[in-house]
MDAnalysis code that builds the backbone (N, CA, C; Angstrom):
import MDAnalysis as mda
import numpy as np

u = mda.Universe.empty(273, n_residues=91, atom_resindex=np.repeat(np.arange(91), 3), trajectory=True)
u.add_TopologyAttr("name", ["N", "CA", "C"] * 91)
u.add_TopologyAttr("resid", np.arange(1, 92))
u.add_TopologyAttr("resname", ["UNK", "UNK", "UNK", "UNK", "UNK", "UNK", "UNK", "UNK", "UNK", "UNK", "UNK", "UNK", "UNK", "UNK", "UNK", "UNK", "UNK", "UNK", "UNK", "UNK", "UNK", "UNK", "UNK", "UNK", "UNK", "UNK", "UNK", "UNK", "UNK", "UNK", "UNK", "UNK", "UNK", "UNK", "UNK", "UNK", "UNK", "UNK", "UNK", "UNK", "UNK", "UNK", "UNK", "UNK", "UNK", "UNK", "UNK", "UNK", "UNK", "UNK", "UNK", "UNK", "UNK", "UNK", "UNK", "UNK", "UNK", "UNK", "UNK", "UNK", "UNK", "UNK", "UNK", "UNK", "UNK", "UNK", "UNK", "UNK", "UNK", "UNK", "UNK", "UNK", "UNK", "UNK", "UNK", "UNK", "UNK", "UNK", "UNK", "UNK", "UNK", "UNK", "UNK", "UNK", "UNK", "UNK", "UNK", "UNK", "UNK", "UNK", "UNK"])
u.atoms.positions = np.array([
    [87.325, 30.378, 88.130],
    [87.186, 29.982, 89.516],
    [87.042, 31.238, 90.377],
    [86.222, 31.048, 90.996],
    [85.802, 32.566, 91.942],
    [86.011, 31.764, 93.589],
    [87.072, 32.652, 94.158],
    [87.317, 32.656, 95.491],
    [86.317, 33.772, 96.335],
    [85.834, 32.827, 97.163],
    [84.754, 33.883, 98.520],
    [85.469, 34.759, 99.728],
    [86.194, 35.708, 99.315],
    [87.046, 36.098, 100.853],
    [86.389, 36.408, 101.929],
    [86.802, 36.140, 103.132],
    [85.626, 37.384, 104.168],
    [85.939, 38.429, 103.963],
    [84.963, 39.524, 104.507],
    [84.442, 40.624, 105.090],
    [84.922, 41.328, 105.957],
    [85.459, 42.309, 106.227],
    [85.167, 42.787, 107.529],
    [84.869, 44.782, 107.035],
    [84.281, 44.976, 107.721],
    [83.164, 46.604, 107.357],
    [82.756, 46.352, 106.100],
    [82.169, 45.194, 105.360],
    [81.375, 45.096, 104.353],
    [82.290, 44.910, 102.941],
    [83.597, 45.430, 103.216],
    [84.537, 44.690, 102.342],
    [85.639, 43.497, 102.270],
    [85.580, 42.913, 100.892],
    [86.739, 41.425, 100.862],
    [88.108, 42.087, 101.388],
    [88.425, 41.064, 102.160],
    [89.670, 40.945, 102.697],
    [90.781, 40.497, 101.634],
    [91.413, 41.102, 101.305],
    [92.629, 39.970, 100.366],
    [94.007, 40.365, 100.336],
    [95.076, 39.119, 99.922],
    [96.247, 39.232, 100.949],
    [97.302, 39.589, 99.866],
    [97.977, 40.531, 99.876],
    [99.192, 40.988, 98.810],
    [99.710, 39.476, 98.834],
    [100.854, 39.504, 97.783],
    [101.823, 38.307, 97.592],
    [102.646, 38.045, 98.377],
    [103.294, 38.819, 99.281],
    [104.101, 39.687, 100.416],
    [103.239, 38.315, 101.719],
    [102.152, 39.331, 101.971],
    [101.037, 38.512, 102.963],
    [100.608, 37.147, 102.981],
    [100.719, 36.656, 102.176],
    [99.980, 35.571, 101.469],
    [101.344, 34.386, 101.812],
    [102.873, 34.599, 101.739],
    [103.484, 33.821, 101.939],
    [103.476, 34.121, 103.833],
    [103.731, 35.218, 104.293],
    [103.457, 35.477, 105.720],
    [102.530, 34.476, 106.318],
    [101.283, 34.706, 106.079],
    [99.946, 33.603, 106.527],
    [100.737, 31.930, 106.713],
    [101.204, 31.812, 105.115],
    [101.237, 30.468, 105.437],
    [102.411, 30.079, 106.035],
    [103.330, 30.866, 106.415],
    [104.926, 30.729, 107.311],
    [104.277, 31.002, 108.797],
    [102.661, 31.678, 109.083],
    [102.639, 31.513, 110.013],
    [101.397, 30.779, 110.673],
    [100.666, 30.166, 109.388],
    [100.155, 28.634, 109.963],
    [98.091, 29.400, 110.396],
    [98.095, 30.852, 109.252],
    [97.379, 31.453, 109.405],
    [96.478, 31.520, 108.164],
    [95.273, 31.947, 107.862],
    [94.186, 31.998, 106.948],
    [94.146, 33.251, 106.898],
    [92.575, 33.896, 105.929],
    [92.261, 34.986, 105.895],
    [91.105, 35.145, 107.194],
    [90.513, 34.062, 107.624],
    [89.486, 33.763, 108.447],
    [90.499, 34.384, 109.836],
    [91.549, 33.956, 109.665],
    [92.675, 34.768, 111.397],
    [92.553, 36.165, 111.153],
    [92.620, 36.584, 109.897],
    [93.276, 37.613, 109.941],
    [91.477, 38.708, 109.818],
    [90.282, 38.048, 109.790],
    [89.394, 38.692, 110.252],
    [88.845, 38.871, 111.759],
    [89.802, 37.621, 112.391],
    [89.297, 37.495, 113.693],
    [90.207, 38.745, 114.406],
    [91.204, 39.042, 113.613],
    [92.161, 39.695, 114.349],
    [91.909, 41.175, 114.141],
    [91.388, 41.493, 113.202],
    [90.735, 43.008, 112.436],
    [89.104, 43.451, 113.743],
    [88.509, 41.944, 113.681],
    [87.200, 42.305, 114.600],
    [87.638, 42.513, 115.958],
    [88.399, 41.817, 116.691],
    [88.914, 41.364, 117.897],
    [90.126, 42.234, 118.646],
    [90.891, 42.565, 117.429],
    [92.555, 42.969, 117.840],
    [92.368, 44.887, 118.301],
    [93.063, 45.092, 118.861],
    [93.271, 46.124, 119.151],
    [94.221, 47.527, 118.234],
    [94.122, 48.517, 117.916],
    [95.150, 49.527, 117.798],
    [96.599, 49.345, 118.156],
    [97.779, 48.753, 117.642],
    [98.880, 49.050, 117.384],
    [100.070, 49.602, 116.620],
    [99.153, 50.813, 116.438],
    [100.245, 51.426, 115.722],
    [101.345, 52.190, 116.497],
    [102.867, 51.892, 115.961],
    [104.049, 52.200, 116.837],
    [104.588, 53.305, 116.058],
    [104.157, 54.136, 114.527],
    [104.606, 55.076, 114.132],
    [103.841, 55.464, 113.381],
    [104.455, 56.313, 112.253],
    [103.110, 57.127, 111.439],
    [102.817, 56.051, 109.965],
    [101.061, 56.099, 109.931],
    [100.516, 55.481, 108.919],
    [99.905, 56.503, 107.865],
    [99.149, 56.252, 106.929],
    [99.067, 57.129, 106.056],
    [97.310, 56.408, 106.460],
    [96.409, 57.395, 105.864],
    [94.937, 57.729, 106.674],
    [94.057, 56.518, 106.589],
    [94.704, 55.367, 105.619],
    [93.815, 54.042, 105.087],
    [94.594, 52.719, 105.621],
    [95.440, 53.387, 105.910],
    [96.133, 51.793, 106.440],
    [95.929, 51.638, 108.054],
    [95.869, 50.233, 108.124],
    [95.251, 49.737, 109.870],
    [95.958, 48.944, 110.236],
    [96.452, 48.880, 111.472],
    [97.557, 47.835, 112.360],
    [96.669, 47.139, 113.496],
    [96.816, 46.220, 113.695],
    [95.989, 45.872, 114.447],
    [96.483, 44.583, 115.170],
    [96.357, 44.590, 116.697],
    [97.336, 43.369, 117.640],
    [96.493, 42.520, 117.993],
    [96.685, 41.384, 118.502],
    [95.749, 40.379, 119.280],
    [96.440, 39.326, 119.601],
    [96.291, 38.690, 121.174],
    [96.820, 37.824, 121.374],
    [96.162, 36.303, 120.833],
    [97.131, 35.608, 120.392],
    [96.413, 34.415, 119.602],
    [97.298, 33.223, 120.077],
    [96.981, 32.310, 120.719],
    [98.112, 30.739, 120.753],
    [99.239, 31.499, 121.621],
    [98.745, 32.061, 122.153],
    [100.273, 32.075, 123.465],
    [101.433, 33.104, 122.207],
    [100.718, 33.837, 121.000],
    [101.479, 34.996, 120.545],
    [100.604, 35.661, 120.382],
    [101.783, 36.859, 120.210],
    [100.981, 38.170, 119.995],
    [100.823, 38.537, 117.895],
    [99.853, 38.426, 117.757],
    [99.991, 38.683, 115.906],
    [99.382, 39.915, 116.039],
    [100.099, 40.495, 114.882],
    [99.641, 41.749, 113.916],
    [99.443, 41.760, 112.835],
    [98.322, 42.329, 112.544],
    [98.086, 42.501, 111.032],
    [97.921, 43.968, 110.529],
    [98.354, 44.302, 109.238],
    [98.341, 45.328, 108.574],
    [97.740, 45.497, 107.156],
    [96.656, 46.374, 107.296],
    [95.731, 46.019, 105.885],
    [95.718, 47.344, 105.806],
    [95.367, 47.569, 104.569],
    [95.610, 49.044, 103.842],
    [94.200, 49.053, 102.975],
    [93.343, 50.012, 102.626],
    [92.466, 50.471, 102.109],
    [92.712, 50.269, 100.733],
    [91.979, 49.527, 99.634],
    [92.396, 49.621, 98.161],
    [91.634, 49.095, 97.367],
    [91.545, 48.639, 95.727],
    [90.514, 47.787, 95.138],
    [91.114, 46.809, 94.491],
    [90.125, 46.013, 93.934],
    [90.888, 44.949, 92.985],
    [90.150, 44.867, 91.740],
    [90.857, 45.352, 91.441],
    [90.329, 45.096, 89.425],
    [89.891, 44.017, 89.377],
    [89.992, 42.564, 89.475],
    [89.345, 41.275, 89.296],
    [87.978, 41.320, 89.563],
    [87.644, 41.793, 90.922],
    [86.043, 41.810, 91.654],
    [85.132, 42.946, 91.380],
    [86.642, 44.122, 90.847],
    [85.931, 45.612, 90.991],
    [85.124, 46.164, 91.894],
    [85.900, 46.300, 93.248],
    [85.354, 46.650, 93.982],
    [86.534, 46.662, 94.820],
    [86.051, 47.612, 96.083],
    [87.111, 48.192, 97.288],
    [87.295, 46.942, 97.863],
    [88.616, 47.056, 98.838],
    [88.776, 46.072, 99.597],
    [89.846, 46.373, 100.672],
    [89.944, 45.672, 101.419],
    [91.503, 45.560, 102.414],
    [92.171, 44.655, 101.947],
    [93.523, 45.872, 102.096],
    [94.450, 44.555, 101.146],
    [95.861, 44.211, 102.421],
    [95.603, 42.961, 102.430],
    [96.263, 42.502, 103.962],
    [97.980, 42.832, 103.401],
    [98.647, 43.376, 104.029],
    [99.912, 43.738, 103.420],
    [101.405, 43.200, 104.521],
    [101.012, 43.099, 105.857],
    [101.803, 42.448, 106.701],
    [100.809, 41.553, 107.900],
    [101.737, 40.442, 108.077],
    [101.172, 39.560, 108.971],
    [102.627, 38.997, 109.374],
    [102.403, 39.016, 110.728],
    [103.650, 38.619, 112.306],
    [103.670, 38.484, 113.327],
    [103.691, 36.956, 113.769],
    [102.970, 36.818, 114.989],
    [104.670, 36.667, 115.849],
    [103.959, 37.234, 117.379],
    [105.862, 37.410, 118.165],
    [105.724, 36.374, 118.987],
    [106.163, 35.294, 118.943],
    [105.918, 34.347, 120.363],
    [106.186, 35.022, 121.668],
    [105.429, 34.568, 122.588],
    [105.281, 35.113, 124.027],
    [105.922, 34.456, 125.013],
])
């Protein structure tokens, strides 16, 4: 069975195990978490290492962040973002 992830800068998006329960505790897809990568802004509040990306956006009356890190996946063989935190703060 082959899953289609989106895209975003030409690579699959895909969500650690970590992320993946996050999304669905917060009622979110991978499709949010591209809207939020294209859309969201720069929030980083401390130091990241040169591949990882934070990124804010207001969504539903919260504020979500997502955090994807630069990496590959042996399954597809090929680079990807690997979604590693997702947390949306009610407003």
């Amino acid at each position: 069975m082959h899953f289609i992830y989106p895209k975003w800068k030409s690579l699959p998006i895909i969500p650690s195990n970590a992320a993946m329960r996050e999304l669905y505790d917060s009622k979110m897809d991978l499709n949010d978490v591209k809207e939020i990568l294209e859309l969201g802004h720069d929030c980083v509040k401390g130091k990241r290492k040169k591949e990882v990306l934070e990124r804010c956006l207001e969504k539903k009356g919260r504020r979500v962040k997502v955090v994807v890190a630069k990496g590959y996946n042996y399954s597809l063989k090929t680079d990807c973002w690997v979604v590693i935190h997702v947390k949306g703060i009610k407003r």
